[in-house]
N, CA, C, O and CB atoms as a CASP TS submission, in Angstrom:
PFRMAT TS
TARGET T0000
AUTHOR 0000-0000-0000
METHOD Language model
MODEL 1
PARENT N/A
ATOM      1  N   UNK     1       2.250 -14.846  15.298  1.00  0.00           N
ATOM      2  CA  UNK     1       2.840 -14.535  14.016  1.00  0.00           C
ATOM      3  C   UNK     1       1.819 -13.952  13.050  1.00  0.00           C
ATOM      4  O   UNK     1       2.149 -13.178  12.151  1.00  0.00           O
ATOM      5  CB  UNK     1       3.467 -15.768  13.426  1.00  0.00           C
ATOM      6  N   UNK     2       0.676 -14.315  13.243  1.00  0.00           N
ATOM      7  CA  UNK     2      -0.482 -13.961  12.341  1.00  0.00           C
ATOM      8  C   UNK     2      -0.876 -12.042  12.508  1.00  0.00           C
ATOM      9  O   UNK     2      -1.338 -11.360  11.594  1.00  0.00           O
ATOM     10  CB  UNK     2      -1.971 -15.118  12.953  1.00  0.00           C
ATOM     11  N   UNK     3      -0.583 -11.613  13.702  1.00  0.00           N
ATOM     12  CA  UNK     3      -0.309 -10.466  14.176  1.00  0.00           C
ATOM     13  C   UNK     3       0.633 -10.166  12.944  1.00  0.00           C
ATOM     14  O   UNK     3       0.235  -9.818  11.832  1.00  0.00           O
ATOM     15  CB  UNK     3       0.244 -10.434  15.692  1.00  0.00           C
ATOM     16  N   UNK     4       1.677 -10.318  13.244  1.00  0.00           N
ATOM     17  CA  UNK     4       2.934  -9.593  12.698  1.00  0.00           C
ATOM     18  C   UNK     4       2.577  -9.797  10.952  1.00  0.00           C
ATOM     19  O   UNK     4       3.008  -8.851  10.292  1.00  0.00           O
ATOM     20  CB  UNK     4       4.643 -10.462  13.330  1.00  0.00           C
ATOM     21  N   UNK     5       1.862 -10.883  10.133  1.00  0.00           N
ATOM     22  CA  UNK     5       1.211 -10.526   8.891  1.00  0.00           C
ATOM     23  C   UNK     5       0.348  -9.495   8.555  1.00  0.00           C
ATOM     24  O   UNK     5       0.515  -8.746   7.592  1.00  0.00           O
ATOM     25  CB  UNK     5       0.631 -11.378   8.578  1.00  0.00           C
ATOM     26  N   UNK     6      -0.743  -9.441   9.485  1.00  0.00           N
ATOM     27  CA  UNK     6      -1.843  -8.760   9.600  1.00  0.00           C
ATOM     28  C   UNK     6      -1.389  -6.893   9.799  1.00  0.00           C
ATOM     29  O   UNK     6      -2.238  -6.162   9.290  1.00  0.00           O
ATOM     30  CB  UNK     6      -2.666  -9.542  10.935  1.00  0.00           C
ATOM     31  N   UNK     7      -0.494  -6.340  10.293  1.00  0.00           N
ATOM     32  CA  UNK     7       0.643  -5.527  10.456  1.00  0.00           C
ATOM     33  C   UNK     7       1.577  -5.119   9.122  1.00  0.00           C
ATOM     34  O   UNK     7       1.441  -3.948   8.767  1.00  0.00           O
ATOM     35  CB  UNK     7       1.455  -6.259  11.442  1.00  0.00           C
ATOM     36  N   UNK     8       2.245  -5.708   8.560  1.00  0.00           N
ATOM     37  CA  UNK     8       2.824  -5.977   7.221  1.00  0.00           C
ATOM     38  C   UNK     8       2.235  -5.857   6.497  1.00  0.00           C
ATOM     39  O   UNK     8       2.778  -5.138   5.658  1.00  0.00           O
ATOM     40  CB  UNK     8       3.264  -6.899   6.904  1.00  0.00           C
ATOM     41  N   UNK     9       1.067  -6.218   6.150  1.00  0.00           N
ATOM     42  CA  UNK     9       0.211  -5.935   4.439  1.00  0.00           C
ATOM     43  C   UNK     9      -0.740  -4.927   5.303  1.00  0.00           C
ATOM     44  O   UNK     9      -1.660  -4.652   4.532  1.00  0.00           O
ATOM     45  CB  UNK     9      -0.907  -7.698   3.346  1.00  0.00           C
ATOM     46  N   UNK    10      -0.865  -4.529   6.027  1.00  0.00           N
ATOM     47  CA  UNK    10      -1.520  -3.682   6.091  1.00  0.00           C
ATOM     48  C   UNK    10      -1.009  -1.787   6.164  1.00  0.00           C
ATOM     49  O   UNK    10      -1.419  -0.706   5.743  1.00  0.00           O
ATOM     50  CB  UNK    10      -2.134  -4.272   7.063  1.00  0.00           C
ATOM     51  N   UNK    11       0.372  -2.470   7.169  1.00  0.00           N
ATOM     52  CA  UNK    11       1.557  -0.934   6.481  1.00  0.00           C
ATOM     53  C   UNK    11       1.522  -0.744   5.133  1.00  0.00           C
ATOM     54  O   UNK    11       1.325   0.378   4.666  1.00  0.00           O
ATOM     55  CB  UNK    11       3.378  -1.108   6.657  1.00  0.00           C
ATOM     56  N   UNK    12       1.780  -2.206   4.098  1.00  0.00           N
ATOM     57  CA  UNK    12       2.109  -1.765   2.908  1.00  0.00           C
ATOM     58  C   UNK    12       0.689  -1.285   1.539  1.00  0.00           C
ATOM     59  O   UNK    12       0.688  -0.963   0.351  1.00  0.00           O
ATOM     60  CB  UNK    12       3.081  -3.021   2.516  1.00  0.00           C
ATOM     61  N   UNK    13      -0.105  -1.452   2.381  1.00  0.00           N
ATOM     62  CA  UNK    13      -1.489  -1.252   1.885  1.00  0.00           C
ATOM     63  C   UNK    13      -1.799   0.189   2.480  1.00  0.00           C
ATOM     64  O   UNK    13      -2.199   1.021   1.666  1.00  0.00           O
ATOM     65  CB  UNK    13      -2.592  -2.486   2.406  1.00  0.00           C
ATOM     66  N   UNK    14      -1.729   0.388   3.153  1.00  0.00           N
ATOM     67  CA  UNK    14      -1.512   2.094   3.412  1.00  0.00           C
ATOM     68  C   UNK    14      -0.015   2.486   2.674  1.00  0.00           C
ATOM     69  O   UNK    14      -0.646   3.278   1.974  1.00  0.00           O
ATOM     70  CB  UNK    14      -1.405   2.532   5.398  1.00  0.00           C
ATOM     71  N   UNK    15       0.844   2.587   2.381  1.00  0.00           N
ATOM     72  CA  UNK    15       1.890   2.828   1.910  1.00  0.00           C
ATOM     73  C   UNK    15       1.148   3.036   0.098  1.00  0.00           C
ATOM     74  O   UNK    15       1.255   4.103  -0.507  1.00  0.00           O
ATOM     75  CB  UNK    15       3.083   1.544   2.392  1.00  0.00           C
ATOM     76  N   UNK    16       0.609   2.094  -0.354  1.00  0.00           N
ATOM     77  CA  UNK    16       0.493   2.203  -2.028  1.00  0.00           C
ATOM     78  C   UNK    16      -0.748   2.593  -1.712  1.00  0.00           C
ATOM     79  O   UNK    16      -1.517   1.830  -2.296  1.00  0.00           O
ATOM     80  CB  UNK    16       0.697   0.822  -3.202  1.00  0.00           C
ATOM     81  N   UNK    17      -1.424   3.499  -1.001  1.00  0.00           N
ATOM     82  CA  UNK    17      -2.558   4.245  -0.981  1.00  0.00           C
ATOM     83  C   UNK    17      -2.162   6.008  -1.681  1.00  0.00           C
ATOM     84  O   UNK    17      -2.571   6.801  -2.530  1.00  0.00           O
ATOM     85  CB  UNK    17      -3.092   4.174   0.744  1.00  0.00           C
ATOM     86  N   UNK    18      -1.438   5.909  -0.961  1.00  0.00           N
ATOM     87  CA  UNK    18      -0.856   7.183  -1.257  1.00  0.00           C
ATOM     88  C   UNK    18      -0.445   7.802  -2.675  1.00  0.00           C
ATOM     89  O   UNK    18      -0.645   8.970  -3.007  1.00  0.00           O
ATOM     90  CB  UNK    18       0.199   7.161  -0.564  1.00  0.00           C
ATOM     91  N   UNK    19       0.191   6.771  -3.486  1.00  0.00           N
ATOM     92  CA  UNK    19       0.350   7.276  -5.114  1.00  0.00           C
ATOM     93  C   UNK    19      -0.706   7.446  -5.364  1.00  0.00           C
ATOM     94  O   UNK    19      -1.010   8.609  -5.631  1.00  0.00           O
ATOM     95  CB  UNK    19       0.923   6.446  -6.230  1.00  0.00           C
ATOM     96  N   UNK    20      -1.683   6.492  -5.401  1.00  0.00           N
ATOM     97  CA  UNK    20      -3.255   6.576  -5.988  1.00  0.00           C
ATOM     98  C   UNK    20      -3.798   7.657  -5.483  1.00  0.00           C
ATOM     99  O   UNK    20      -4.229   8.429  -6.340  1.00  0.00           O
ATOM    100  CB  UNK    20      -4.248   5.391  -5.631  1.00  0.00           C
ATOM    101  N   UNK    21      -3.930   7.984  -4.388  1.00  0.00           N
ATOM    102  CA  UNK    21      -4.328   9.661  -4.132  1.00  0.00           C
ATOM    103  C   UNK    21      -3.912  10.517  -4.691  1.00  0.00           C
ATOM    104  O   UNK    21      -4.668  11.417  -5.058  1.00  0.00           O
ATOM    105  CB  UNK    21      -4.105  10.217  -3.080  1.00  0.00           C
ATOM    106  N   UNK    22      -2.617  10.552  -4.950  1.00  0.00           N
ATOM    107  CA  UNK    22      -2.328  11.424  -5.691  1.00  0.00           C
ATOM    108  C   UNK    22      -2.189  11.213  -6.974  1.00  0.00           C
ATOM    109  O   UNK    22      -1.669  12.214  -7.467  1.00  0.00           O
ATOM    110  CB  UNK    22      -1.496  11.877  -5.312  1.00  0.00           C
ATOM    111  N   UNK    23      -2.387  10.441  -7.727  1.00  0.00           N
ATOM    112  CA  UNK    23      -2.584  10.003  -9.124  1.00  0.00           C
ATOM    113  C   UNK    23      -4.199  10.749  -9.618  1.00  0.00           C
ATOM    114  O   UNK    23      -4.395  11.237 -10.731  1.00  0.00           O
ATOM    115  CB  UNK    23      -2.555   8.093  -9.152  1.00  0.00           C
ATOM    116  N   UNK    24      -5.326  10.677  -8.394  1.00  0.00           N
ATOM    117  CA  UNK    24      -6.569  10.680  -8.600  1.00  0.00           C
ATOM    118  C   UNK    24      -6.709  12.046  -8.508  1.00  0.00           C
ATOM    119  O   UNK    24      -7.422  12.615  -9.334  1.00  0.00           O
ATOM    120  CB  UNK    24      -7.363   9.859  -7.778  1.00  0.00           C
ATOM    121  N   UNK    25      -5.956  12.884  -7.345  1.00  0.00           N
ATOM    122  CA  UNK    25      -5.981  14.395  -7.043  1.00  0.00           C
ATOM    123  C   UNK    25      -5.637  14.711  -8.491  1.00  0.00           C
ATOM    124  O   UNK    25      -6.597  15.036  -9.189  1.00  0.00           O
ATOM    125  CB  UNK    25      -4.851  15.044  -5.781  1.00  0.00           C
ATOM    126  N   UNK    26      -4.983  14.691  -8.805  1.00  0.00           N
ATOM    127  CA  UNK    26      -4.072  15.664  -9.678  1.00  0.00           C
ATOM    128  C   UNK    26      -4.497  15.103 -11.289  1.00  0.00           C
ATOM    129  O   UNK    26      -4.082  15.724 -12.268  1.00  0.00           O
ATOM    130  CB  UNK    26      -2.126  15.449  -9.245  1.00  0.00           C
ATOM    131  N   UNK    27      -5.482  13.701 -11.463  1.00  0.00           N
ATOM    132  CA  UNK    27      -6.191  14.164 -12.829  1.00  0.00           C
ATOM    133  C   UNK    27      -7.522  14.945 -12.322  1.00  0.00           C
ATOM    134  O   UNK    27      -8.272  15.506 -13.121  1.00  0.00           O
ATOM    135  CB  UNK    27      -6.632  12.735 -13.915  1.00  0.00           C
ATOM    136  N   UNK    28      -7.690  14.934 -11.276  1.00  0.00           N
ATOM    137  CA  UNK    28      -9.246  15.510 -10.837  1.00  0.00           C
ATOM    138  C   UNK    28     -10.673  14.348 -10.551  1.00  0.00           C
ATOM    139  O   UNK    28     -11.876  14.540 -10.374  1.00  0.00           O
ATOM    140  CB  UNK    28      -9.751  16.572 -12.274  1.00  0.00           C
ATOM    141  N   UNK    29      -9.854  13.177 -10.615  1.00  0.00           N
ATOM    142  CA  UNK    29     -10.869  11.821 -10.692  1.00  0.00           C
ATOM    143  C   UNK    29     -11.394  11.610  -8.713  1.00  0.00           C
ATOM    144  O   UNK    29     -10.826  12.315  -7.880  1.00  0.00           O
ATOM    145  CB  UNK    29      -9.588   9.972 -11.516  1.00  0.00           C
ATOM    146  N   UNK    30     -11.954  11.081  -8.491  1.00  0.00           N
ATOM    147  CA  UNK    30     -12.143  10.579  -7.169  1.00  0.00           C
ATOM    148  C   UNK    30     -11.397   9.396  -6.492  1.00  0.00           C
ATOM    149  O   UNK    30     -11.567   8.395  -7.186  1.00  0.00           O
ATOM    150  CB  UNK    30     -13.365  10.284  -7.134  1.00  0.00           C
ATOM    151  N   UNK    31     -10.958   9.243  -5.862  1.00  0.00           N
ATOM    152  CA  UNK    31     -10.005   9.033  -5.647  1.00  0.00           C
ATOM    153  C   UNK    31     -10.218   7.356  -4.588  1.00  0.00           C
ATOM    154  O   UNK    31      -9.767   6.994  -3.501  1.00  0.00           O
ATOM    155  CB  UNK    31      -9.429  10.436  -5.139  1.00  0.00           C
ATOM    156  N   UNK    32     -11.400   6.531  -5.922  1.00  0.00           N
ATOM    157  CA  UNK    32     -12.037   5.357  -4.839  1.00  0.00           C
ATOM    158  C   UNK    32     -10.794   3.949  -4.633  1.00  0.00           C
ATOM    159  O   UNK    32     -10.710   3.324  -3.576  1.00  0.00           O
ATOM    160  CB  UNK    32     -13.818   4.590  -5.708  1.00  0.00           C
ATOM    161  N   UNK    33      -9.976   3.676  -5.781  1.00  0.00           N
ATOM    162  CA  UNK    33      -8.669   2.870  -5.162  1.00  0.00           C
ATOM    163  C   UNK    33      -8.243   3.191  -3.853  1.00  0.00           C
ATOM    164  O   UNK    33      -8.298   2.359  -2.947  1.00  0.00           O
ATOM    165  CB  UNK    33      -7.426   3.080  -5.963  1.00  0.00           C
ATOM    166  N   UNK    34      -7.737   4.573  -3.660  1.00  0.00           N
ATOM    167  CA  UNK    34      -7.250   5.465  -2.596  1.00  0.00           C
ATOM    168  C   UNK    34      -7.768   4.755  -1.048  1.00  0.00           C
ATOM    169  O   UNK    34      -7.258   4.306  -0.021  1.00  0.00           O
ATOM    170  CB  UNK    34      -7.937   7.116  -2.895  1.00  0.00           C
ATOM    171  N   UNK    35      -9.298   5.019  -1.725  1.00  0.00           N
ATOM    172  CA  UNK    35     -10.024   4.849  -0.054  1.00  0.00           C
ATOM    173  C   UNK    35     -10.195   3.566   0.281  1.00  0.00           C
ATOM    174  O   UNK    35     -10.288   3.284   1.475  1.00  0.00           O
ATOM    175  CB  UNK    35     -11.560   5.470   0.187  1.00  0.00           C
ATOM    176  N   UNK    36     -10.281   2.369  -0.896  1.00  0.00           N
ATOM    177  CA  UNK    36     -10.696   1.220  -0.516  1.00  0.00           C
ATOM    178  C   UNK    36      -8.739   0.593   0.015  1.00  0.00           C
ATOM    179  O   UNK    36      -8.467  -0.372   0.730  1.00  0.00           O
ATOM    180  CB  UNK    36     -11.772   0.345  -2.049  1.00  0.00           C
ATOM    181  N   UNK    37      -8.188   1.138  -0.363  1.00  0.00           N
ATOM    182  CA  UNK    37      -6.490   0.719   0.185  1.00  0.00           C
ATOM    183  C   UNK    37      -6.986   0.944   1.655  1.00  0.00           C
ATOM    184  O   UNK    37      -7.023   0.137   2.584  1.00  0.00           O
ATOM    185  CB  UNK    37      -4.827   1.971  -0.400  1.00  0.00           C
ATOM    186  N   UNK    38      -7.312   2.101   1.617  1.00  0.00           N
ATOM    187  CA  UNK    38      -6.581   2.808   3.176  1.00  0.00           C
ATOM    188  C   UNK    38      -7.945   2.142   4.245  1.00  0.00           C
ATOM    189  O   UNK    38      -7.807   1.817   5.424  1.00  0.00           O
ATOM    190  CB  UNK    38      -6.475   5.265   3.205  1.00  0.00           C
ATOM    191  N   UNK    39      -9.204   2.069   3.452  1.00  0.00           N
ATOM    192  CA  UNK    39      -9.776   1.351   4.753  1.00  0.00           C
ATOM    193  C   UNK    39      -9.210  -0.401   4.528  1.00  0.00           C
ATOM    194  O   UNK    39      -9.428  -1.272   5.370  1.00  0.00           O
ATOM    195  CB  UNK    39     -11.831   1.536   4.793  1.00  0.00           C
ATOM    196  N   UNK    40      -8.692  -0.565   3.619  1.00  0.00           N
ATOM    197  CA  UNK    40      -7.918  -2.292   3.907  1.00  0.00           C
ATOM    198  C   UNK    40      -6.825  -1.933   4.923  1.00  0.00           C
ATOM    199  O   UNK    40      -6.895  -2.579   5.969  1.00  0.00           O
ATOM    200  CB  UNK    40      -6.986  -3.191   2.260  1.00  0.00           C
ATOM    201  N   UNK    41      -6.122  -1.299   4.860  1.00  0.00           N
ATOM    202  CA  UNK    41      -5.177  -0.994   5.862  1.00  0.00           C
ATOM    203  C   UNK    41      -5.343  -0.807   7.152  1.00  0.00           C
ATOM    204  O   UNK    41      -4.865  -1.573   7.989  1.00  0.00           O
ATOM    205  CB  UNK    41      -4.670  -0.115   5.601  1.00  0.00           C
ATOM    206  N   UNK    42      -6.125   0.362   7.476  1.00  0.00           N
ATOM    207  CA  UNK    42      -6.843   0.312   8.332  1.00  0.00           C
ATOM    208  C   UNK    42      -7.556  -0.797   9.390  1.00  0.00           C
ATOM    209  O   UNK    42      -7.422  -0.954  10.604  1.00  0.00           O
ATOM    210  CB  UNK    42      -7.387   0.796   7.803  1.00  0.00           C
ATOM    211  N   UNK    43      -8.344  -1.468   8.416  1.00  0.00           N
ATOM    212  CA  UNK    43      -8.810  -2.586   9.242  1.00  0.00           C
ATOM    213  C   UNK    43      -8.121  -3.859   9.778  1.00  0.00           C
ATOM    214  O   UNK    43      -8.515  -4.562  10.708  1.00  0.00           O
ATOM    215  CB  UNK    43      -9.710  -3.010   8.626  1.00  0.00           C
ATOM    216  N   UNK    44      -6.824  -4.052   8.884  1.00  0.00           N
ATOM    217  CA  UNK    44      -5.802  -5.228   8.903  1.00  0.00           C
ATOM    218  C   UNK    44      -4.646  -4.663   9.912  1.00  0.00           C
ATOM    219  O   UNK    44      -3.774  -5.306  10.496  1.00  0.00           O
ATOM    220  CB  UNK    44      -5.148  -5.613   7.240  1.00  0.00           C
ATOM    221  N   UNK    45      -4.870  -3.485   9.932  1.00  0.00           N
ATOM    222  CA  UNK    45      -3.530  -2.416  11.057  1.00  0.00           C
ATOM    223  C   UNK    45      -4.502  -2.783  12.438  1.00  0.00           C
ATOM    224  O   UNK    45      -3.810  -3.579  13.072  1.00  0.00           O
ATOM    225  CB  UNK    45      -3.343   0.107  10.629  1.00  0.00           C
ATOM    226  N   UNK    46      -5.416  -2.627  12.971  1.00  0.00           N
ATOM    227  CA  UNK    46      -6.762  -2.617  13.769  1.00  0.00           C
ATOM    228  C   UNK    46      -7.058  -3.800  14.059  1.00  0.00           C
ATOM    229  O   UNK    46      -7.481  -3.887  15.211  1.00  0.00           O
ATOM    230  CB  UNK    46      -7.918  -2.060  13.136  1.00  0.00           C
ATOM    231  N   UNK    47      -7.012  -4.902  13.425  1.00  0.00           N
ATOM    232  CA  UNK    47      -6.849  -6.280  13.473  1.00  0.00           C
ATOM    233  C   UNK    47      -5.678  -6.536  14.303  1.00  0.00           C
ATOM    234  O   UNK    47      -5.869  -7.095  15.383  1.00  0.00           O
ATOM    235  CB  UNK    47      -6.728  -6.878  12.135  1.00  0.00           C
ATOM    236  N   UNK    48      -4.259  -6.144  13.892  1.00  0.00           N
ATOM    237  CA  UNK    48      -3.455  -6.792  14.689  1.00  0.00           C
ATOM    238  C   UNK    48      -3.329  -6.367  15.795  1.00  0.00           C
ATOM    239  O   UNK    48      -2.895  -7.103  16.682  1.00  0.00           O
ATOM    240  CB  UNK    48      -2.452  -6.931  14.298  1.00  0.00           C
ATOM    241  N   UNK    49      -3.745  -4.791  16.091  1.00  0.00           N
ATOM    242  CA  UNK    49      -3.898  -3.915  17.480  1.00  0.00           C
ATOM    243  C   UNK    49      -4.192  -5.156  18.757  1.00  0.00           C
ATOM    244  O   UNK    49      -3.567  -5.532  19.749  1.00  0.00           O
ATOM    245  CB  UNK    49      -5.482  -2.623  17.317  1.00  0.00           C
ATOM    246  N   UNK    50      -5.544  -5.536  18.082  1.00  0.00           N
ATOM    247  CA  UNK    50      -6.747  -6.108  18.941  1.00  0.00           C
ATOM    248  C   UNK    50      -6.391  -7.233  19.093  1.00  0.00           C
ATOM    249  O   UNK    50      -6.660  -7.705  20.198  1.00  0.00           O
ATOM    250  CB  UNK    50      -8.136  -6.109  18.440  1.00  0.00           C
ATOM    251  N   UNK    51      -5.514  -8.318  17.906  1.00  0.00           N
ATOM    252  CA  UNK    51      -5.746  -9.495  18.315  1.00  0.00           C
ATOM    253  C   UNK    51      -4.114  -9.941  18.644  1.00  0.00           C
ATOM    254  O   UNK    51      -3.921 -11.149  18.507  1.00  0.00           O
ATOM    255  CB  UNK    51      -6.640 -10.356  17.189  1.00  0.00           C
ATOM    256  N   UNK    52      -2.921  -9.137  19.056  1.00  0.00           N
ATOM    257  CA  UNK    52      -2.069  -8.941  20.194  1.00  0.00           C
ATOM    258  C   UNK    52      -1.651  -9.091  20.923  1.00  0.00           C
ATOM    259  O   UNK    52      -1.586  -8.014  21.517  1.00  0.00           O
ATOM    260  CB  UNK    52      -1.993  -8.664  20.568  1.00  0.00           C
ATOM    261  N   UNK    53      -0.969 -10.205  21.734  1.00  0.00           N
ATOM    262  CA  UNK    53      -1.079 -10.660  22.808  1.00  0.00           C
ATOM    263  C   UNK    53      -0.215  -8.862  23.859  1.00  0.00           C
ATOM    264  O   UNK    53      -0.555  -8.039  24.708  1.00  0.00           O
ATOM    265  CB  UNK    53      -0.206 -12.499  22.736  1.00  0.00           C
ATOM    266  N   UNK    54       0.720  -9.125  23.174  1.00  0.00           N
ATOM    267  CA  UNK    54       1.428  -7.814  23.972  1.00  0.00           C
ATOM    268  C   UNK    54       0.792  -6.534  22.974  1.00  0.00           C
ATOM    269  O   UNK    54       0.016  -6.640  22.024  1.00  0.00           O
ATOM    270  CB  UNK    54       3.532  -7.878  23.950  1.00  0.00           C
ATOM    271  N   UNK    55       1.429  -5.277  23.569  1.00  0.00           N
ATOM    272  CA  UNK    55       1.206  -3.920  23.062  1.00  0.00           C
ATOM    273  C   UNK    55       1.992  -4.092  21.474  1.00  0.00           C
ATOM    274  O   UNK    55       3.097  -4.584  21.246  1.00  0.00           O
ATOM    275  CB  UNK    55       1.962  -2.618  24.232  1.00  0.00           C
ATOM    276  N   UNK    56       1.040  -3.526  20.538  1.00  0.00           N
ATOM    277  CA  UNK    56       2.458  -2.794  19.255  1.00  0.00           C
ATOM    278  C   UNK    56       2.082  -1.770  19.416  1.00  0.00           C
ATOM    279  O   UNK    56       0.933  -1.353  19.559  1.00  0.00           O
ATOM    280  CB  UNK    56       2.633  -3.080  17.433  1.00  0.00           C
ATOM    281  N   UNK    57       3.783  -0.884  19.399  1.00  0.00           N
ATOM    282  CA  UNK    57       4.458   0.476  18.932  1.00  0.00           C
ATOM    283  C   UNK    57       5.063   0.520  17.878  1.00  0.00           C
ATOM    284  O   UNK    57       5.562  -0.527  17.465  1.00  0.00           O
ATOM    285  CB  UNK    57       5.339   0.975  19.699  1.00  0.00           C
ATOM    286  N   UNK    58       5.176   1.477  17.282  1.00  0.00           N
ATOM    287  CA  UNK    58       6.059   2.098  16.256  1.00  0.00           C
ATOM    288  C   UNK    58       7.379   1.032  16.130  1.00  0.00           C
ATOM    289  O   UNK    58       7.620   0.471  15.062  1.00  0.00           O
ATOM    290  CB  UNK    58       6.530   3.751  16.766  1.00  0.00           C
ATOM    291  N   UNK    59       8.128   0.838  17.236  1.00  0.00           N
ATOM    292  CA  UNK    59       9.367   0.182  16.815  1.00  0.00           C
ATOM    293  C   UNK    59       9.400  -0.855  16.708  1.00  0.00           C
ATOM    294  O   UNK    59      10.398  -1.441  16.287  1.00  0.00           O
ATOM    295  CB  UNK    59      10.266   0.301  17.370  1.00  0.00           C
ATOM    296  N   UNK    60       8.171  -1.508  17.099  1.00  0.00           N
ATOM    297  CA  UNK    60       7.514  -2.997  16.807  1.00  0.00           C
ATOM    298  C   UNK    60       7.516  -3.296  15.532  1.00  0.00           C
ATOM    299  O   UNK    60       7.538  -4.485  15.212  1.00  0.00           O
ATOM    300  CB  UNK    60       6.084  -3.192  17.215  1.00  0.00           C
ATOM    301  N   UNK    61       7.485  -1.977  14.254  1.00  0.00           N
ATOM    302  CA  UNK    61       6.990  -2.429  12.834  1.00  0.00           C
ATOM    303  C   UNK    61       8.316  -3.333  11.879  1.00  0.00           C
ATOM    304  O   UNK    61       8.205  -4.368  11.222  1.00  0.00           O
ATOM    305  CB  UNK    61       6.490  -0.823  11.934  1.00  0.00           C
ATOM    306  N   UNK    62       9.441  -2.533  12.108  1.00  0.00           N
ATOM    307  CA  UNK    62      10.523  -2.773  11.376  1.00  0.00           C
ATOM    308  C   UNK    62      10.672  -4.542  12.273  1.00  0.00           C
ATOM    309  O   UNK    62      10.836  -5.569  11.614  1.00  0.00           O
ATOM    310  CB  UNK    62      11.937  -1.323  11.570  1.00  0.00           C
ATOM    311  N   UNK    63      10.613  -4.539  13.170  1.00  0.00           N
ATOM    312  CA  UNK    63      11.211  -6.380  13.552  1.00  0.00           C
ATOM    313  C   UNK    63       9.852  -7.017  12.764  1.00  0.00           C
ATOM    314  O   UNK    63      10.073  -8.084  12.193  1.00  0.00           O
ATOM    315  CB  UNK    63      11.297  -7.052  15.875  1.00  0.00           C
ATOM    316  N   UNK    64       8.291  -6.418  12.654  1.00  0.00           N
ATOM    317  CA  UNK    64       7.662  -7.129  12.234  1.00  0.00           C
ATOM    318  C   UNK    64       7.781  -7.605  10.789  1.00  0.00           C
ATOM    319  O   UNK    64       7.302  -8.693  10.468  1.00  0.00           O
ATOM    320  CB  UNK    64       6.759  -6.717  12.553  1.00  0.00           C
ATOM    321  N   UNK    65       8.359  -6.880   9.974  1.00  0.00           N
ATOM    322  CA  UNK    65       8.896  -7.061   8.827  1.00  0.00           C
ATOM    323  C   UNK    65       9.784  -8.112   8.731  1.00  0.00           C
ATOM    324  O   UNK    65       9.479  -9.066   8.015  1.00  0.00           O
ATOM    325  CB  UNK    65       9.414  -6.034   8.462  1.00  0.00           C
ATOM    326  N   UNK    66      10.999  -8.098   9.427  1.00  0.00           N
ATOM    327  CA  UNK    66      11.851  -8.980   9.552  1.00  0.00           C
ATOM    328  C   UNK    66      11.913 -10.301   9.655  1.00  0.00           C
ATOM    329  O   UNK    66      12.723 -11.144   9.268  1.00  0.00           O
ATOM    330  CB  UNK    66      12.258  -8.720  10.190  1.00  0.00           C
ATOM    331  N   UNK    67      10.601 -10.344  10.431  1.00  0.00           N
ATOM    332  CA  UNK    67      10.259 -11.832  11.341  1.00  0.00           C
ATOM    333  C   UNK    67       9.235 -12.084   9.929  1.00  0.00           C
ATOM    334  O   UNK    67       9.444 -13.165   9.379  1.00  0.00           O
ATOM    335  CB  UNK    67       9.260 -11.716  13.460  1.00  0.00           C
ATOM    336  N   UNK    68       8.312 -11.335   9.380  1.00  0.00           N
ATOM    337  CA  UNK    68       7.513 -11.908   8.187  1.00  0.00           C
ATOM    338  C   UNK    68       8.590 -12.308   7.238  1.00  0.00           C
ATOM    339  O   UNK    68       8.851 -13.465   6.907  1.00  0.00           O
ATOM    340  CB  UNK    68       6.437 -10.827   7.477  1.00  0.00           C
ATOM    341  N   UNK    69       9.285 -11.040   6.771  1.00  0.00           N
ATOM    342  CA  UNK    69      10.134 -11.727   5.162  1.00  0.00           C
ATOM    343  C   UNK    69      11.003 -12.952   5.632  1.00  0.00           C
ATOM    344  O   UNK    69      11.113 -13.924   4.885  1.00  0.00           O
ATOM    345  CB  UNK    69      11.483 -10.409   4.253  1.00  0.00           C
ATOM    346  N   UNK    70      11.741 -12.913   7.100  1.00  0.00           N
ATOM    347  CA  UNK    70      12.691 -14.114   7.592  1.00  0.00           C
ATOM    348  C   UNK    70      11.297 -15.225   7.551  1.00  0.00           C
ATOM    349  O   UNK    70      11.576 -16.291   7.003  1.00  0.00           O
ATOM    350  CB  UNK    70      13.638 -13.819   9.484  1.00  0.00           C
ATOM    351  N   UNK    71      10.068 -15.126   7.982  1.00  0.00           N
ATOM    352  CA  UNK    71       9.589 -16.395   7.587  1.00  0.00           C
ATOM    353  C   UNK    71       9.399 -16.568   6.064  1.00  0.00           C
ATOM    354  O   UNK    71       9.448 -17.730   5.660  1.00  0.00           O
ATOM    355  CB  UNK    71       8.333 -16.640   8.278  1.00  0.00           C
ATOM    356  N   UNK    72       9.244 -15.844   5.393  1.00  0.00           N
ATOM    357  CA  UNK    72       9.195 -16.511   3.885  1.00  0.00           C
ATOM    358  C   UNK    72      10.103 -16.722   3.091  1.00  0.00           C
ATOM    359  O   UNK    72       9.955 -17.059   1.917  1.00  0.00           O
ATOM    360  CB  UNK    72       8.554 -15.956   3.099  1.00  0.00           C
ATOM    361  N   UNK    73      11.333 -16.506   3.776  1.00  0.00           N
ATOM    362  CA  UNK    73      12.320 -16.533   2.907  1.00  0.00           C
ATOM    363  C   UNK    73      13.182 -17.866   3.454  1.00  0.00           C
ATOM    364  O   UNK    73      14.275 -18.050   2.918  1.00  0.00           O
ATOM    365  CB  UNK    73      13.099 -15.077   2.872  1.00  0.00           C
ATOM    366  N   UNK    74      12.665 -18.974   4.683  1.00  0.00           N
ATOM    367  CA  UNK    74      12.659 -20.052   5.030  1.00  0.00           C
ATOM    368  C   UNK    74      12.357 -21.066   4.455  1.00  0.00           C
ATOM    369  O   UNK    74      12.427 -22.149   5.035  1.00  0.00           O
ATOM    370  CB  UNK    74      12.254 -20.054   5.724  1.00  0.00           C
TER
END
């Protein structure tokens, strides 16, 4: 289950990377929120790769969601 967390904040940590890039592009600032998201993401996406018992794919993400919010909403 710790997989399927590690997966989840790390989609959604790449996900709110993206405004900030473009928040930073487009005043002309550098864009260091941006990068420190996306290597959190990165490393927490890379985390669950590795520590896995089976393979994740793509269609693995949406049940991983499910199975996180169905546990917190227990």
């Amino acid at each position: 289950m710790s997989t399927d967390i590690y997966l989840v904040v790390g989609t959604i940590c790449g996900v709110l990377a993206f405004p900030s890039l473009l928040g930073a592009y487009s005043e002309g600032r550098p864009p260091r929120a941006a990068a420190i998201l996306i290597l959190i993401a990165g490393g927490l996406i890379v985390l669950a790769l590795y520590q896995s018992p089976q393979s994740i794919s793509l269609e693995d993400i949406p049940n991983a969601f499910v199975r996180v919010f169905s546990r917190l909403l227990s």
